[in-house]
C-alpha positions as CSV (number, residue, x, y, z in Angstrom):
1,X,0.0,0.0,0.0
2,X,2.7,2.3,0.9
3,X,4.1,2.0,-2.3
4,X,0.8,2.3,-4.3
5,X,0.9,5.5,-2.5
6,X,4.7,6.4,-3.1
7,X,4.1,5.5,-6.8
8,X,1.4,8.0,-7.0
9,X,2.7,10.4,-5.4
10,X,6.0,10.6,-7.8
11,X,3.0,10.4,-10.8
12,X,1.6,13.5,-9.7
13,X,5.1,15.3,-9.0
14,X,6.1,14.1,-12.9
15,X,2.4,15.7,-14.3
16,X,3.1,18.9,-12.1
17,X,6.7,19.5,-13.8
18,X,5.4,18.5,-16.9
19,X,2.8,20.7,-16.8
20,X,5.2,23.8,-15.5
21,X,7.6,23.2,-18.5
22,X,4.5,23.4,-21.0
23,X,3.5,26.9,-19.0
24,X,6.9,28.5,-19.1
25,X,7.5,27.0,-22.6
26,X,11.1,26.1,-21.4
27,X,12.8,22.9,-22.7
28,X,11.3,19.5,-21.1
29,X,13.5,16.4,-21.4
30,X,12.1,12.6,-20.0
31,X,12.8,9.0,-20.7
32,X,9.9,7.1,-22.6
33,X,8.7,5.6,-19.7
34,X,8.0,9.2,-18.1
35,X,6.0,10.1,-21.5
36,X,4.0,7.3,-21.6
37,X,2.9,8.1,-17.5
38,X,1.8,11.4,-18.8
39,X,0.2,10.3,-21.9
40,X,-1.6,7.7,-20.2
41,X,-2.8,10.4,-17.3
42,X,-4.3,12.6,-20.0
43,X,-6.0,9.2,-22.0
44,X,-7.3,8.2,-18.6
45,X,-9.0,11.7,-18.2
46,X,-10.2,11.6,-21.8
47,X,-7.9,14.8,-22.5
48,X,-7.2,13.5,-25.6
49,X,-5.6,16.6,-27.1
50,X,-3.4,17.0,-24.0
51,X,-2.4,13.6,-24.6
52,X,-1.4,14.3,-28.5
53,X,0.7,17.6,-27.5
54,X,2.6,15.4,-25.1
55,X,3.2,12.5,-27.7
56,X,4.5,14.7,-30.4
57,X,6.7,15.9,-27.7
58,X,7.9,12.5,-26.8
59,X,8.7,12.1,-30.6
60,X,10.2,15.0,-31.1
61,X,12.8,13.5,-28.6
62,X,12.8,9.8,-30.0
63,X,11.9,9.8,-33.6
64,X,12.1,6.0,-33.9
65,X,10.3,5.0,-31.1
66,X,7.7,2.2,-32.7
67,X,6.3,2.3,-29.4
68,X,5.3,6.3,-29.2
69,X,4.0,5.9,-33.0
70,X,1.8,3.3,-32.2
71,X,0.7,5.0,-29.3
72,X,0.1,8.1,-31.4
73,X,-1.7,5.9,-33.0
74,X,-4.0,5.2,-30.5
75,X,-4.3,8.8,-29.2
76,X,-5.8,9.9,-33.0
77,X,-8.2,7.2,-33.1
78,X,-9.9,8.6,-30.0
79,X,-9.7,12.1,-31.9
80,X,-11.0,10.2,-35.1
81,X,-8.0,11.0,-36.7
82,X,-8.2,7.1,-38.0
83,X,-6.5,8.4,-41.8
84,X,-3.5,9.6,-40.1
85,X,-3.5,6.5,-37.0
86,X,-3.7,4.0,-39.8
87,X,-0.8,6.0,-41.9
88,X,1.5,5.8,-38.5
89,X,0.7,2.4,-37.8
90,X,1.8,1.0,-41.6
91,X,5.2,3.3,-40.7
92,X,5.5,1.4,-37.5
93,X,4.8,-2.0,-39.1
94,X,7.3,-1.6,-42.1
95,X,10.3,-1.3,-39.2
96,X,8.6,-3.9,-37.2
97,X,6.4,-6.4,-39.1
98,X,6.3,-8.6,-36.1
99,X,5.1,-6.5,-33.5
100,X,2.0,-7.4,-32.5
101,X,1.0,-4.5,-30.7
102,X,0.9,-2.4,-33.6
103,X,-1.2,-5.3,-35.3
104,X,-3.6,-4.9,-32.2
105,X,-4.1,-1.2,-32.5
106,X,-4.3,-1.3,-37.0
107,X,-7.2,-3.8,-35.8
108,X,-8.8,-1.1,-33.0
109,X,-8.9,1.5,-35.8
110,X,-10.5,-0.5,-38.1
111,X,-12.9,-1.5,-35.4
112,X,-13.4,2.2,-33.9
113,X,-14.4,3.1,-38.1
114,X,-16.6,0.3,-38.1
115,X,-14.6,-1.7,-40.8
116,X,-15.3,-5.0,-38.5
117,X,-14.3,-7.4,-41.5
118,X,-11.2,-5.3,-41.9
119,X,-9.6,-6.0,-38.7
120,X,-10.4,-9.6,-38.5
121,X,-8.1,-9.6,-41.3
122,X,-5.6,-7.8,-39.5
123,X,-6.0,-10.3,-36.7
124,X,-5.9,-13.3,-38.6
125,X,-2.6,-11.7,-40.3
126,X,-1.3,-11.3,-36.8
127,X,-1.6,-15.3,-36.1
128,X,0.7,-16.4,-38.8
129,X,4.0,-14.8,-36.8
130,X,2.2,-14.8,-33.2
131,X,3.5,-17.3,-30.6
132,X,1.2,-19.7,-29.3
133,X,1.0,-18.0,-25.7
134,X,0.0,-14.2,-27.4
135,X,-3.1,-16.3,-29.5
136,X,-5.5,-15.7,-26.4
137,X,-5.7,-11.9,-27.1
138,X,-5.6,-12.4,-31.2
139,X,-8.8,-14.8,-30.8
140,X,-10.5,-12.3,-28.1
141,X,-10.2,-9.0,-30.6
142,X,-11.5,-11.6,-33.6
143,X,-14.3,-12.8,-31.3
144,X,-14.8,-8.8,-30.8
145,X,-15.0,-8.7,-34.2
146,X,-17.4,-10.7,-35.1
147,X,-19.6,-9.4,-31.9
148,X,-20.0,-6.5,-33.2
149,X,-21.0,-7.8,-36.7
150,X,-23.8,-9.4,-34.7
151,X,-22.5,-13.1,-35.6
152,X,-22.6,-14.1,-32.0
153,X,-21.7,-17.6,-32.8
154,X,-18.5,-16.9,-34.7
155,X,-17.7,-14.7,-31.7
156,X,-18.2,-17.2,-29.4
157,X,-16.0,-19.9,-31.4
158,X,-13.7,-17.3,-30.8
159,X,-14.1,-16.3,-27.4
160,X,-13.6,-20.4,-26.2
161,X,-10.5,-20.7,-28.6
162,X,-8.7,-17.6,-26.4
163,X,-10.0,-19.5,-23.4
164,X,-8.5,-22.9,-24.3
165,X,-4.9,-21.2,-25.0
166,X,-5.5,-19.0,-21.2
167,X,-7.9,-20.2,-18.8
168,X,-7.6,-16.9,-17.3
169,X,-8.6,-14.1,-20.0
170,X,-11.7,-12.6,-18.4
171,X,-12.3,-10.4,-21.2
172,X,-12.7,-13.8,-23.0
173,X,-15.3,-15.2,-19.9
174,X,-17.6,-12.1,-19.8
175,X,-18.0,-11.6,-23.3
176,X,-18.6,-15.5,-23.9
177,X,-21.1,-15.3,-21.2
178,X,-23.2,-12.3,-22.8
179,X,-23.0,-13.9,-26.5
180,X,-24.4,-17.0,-25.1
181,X,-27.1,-15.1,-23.6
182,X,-28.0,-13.4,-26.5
183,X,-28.5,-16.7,-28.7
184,X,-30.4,-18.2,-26.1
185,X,-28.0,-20.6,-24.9
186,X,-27.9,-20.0,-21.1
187,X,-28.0,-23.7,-20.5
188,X,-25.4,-24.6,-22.3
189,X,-23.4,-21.3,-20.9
190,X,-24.2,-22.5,-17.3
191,X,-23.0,-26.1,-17.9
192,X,-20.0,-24.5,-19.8
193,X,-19.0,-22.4,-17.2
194,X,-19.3,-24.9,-14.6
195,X,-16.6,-27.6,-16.4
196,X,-14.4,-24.4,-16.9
197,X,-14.6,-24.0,-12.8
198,X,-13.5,-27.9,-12.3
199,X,-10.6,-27.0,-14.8
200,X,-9.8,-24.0,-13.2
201,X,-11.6,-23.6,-9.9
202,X,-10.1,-20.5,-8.5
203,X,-10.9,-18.6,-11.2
204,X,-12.9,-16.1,-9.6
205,X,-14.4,-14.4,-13.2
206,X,-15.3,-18.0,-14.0
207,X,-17.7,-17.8,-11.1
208,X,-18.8,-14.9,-11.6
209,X,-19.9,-15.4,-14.5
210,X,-21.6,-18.6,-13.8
211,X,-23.8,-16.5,-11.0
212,X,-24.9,-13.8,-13.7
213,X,-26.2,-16.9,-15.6
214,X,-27.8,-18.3,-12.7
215,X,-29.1,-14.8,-12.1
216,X,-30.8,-14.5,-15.7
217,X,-32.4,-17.8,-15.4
218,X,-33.8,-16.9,-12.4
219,X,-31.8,-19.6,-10.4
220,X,-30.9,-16.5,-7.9
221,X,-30.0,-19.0,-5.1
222,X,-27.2,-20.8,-6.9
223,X,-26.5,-17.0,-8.7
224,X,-25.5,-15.8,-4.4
225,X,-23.3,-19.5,-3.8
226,X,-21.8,-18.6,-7.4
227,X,-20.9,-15.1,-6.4
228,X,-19.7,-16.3,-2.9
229,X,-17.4,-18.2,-4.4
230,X,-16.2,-15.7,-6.2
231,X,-15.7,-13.3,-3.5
232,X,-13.8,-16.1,-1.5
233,X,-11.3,-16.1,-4.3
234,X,-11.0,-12.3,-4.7
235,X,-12.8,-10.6,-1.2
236,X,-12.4,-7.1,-3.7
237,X,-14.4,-8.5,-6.2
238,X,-16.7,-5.2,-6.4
239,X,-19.0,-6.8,-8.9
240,X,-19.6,-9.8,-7.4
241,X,-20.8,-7.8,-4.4
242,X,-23.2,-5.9,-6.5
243,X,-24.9,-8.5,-8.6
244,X,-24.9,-10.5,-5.3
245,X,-27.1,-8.0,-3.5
246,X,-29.1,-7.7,-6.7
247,X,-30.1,-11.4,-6.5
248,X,-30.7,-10.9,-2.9
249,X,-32.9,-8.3,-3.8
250,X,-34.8,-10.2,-6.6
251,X,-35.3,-13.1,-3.3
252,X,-36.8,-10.3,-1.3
253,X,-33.8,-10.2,1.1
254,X,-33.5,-6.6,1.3
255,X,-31.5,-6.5,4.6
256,X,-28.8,-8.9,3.0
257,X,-28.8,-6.9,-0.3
258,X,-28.1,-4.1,1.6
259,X,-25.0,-5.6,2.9
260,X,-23.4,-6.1,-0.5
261,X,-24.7,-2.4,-2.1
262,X,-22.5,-1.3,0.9
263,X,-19.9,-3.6,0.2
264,X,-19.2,-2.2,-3.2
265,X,-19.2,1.1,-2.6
266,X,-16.6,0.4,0.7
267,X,-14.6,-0.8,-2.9
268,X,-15.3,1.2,-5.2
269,X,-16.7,4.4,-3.9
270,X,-19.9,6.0,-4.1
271,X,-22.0,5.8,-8.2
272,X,-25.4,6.8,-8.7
273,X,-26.2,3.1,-9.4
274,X,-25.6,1.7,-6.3
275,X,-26.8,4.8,-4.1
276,X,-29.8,3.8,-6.1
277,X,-30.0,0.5,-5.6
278,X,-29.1,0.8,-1.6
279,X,-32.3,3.4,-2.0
280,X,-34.9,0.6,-3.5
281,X,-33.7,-1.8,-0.9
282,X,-34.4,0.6,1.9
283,X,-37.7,1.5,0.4
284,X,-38.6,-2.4,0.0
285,X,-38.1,-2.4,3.8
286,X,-40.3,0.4,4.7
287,X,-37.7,2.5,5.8
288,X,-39.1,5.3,3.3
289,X,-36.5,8.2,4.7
290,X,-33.3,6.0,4.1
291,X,-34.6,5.2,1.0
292,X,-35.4,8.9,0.2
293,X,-31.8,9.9,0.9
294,X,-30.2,7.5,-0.6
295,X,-32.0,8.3,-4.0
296,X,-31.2,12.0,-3.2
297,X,-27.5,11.0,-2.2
298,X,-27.3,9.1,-6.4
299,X,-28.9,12.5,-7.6
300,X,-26.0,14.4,-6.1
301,X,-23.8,12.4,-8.3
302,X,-25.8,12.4,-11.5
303,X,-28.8,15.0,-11.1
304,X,-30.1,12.9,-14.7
305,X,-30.0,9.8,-12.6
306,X,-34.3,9.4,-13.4
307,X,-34.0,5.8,-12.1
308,X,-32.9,7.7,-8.6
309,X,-35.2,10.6,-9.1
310,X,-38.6,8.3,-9.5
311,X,-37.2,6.5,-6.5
312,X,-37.5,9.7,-4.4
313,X,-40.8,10.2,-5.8
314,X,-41.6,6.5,-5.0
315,X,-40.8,7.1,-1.3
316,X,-42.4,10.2,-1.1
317,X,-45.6,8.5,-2.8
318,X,-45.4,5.7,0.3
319,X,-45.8,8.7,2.7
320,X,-49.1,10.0,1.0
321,X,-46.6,13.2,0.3
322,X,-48.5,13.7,-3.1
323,X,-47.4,16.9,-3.9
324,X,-43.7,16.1,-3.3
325,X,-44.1,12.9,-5.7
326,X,-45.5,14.5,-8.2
327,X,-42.7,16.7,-8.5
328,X,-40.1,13.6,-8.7
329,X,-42.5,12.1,-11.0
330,X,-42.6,14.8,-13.3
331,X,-38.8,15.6,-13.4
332,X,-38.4,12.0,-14.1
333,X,-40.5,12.4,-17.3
334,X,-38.7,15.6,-18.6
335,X,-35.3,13.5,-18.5
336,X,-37.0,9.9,-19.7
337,X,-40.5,10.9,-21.3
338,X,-41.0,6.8,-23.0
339,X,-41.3,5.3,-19.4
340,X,-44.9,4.0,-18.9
341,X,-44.2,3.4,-15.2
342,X,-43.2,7.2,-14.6
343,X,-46.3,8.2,-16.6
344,X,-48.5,5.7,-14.5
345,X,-47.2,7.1,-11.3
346,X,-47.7,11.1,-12.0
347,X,-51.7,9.9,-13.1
348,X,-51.9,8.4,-9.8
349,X,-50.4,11.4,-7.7
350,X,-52.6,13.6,-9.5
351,X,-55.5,11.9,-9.2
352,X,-54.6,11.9,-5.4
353,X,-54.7,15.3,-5.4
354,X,-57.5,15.9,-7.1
355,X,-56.1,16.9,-10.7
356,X,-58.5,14.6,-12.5
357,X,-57.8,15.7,-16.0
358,X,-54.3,15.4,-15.8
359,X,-54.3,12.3,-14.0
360,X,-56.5,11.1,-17.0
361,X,-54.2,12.9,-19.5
362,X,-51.1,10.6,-17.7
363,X,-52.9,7.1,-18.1
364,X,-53.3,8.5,-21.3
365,X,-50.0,8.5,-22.3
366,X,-49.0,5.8,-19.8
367,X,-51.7,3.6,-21.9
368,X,-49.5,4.4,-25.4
369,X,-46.3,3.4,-23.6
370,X,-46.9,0.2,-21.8
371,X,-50.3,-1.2,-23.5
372,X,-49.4,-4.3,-21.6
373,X,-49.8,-2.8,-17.9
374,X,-53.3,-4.2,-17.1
375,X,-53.1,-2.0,-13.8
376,X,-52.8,1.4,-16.5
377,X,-56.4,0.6,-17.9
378,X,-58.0,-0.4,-14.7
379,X,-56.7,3.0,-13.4
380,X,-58.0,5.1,-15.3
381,X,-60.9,3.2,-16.1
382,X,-61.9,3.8,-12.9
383,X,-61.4,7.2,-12.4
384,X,-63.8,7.4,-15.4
385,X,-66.2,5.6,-13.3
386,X,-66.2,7.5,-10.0
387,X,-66.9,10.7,-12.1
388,X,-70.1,8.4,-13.3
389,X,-69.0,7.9,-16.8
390,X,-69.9,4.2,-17.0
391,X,-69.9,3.8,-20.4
392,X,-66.8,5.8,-20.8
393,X,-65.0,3.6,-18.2
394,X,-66.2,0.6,-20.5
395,X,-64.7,2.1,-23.5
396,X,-60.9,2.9,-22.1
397,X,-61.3,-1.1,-20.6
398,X,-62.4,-2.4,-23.8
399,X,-59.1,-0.9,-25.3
400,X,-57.2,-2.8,-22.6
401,X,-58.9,-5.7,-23.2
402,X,-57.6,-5.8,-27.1
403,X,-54.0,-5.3,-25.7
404,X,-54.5,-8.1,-22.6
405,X,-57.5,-10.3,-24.2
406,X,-57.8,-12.9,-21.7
407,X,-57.0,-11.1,-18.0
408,X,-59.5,-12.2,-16.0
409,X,-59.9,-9.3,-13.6
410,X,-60.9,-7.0,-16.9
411,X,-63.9,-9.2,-17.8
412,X,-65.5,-8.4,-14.1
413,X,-64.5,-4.8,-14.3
414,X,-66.5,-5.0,-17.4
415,X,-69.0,-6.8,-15.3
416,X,-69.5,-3.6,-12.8
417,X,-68.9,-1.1,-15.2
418,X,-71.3,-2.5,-17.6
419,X,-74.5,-3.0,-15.1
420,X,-73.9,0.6,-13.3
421,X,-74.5,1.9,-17.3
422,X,-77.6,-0.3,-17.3
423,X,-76.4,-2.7,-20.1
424,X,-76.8,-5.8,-18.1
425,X,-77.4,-8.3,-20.8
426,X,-73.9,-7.6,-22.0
427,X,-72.6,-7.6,-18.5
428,X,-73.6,-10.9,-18.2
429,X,-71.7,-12.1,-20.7
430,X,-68.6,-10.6,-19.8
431,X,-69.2,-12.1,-16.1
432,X,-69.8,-15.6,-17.5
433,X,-66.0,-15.4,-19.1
434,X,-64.5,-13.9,-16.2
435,X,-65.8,-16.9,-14.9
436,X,-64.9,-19.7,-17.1
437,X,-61.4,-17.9,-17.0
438,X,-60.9,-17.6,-13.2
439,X,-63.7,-18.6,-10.9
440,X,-62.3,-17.4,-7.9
441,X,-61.5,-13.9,-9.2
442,X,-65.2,-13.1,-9.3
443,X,-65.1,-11.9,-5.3
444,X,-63.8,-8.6,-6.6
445,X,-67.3,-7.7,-7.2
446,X,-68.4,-7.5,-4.2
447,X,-66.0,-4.2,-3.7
448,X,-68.9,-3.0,-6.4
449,X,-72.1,-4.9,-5.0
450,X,-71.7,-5.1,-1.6
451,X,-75.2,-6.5,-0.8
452,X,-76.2,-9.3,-3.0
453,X,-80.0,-8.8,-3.1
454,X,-79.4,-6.2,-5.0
455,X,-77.8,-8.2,-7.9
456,X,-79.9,-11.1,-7.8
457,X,-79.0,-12.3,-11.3
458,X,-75.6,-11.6,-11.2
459,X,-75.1,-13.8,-8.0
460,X,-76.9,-16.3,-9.1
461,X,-75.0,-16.8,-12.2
462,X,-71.8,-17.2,-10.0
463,X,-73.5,-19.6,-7.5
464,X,-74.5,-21.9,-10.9
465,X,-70.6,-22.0,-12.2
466,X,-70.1,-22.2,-8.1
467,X,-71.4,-25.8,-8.4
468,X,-69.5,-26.6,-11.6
469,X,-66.3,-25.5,-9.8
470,X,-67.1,-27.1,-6.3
């Protein structure tokens, strides 16, 4: 640690003198190793015109430096300068045709223009001279490649070939898992991933990666072991504590997903995702306040964050603070204005409040955005038929009813809906298929019909499919 520090320290002294020369314009001298510290702190900072001055002033001193073209090279490609990176990199290539590095970054360029097919054949060039042991890293950027053509099953030939020459390329392991994923193979990924781990069973990406596949199948008990075992291997493993508390959370144990949120930050410092994330745990435990700050403490960090921002809102909503929500609610639309569940829960705040056409105006839109949200249309059906407007009601629930045809709990809405605008032939009808569909569902009415002598028919109906569903 103490030399971590030191190191640091001397990093910052070399920037600061670097950065004093530039100032007074005198004469600054360093080794390659010092250019490439300063290069790299103006790459990691994304100054990438900082980083350019600096190189042409590390060539300016070493003229035949393969290395500082290439990473020229590199610097222009993030200025998409990729004529001129791809002209340096043939220079550096004629005096060394066997580097790979150069190779690696010709292929980056090609990939950063989108010329995919180009650097696969850069790649593939790069094999014929390669040793063995640099292969893993040629058959990751071709697996890359081919990922980002969208041929997921190329990239995964690709992506096992780098893992059969190094066990441990974990670029290799997390992109293998995701491609698996996307073509549906996540059975074959899980028992892939767990011969891998009795090959190499302290590979701590290896079970990591296992427990995301767990995770997406839903298998979120053998996704926490996965992740434990990772964390035994590597106790730092940030991730592993995140997507562990996320599995925790998707088994309702809020308290222990709590414990990892808080874990990764302890690593990695504070991000608006996990603030977040630590927020919807506290507000899953009725601890509303928490919950509150910890969205507020993510919209510190990122005051975009609407994820965080609905959250607040959420918490505030729990509290009956209506006006307060809405306000959350709202913002959260101005930053992400397609999100039905925002637009779902502004209509209900304002209906809370009393704004009746703009809480109608919100379904509305929340209607367009998420058709498939049966509790949208029986909403603001309802709001319709509070103000009286039976028939109305029935209209904006027969619209749900083409977008969720066979929901049970819409066919004795109908029911109420249908008798209170004095159609009750038709009413019948929808009650006998809420019926046929689920019997048991029926007892809603009585939220509408308290007193059965007052709906003779209608209860009589139900008692007669009573007996056929003893």
């Amino acid at each position: 640690m103490a030399h971590e520090f030191r190191k640091r320290e001397e990093e910052e002294e070399l920037i600061k003198r670097y950065e004093e020369n530039l100032r007074k314009n005198t004469p600054c001298f360093y080794d390659i190793d010092s250019y490439e510290i300063i290069i790299d702190h103006y790459m990691a900072g994304s100054k990438f015109k900082k980083a350019l001055v600096a190189v042409n002033a590390a060539i300016d001193q070493f003229p035949f430096s393969t290395e500082l073209l290439t990473i020229k090279a590199q610097v222009l490609s993030h200025l998409k300068e990729y004529d001129e990176a791809l002209s340096l990199l043939e220079t550096a290539k004629n005096l060394h045709p066997n580097d790979l590095e150069i190779y690696l970054s010709i292929g980056s360029v090609h990939s950063l223009r989108g010329q995919h097919a180009d650097a696969i054949a850069v790649y593939e060039e790069a094999l014929t001279f390669a040793s063995e042991e640099e292969y893993d890293e040629l058959y990751y950027n071709i697996g890359l490649s081919y990922q980002s053509l969208e041929d997921y099953n190329k990239a995964i030939e690709f992506y096992k070939k780098s893992i059969e020459v190094n066990l441990g390329h974990e670029g290799s392991l997390y992109e293998l898992a995701f491609c698996l994923d996307i073509v549906g193979q996540l059975e074959n990924s899980l028992e892939y991933y767990k011969k891998f781990i009795d090959e190499d069973p302290y590979s701590a990406a290896a079970w990591y990666n296992l427990g995301i596949v767990c995770n997406k199948l839903e298998r979120f008990e053998e996704a926490i072991e996965a992740y434990g075992f990772a964390l035994a291997i590597d106790e730092n493993f940030a991730s592993a504590h995140f997507n562990m508390g996320n599995s925790n959370m998707n088994l309702e144990k809020f308290t222990e997903a709590l414990e990892e949120f808080k874990k990764t930050i302890e690593i990695e410092g504070p991000s608006p995702e996990v603030y977040c994330c630590i927020g919807a745990a506290y507000e899953n435990l009725n601890h509303y306040d928490l919950g509150l700050k910890y969205f507020q403490k993510a919209m510190k960090l990122d005051p975009l964050y609407d994820e965080a921002i609905f959250g607040a809102g959420s918490c505030l909503e729990k509290q009956e603070k209506w006006y307060q929500a809405l306000h959350f609610f709202n913002k959260a639309i101005k930053i992400s204005n397609d999100n039905s569940e925002y637009w779902k829960a502004a209509a209900h705040a304002e209906y809370k409040i009393g704004n009746i056409i703009s809480s109608i105006s919100a379904y509305e839109e929340a209607s367009i955005l998420g058709p498939s949200d049966k509790e949208i249309w029986l909403n603001w059906s309802f709001i319709y038929y509070e103000q009286g407007e039976h028939e109305k009601a029935a209209e904006v629930l027969l619209q749900g009813m083409e977008e969720i045809p066979h929901e049970p709990e819409f066919f004795y809405r109908m029911t109420a809906y249908l008798i209170e605008a004095g159609k009750f032939k038709e009413a019948m009808h929808y009650l006998e298929n809420g019926l046929i569909l689920n019997f048991d569902g029926h007892s809603q009415l009585f939220d509408f019909f308290p007193k059965p002598e007052t709906q003779k028919a209608l209860f009589k109906l139900i008692e007669q499919y009573r007996k056929e569903n003893p």
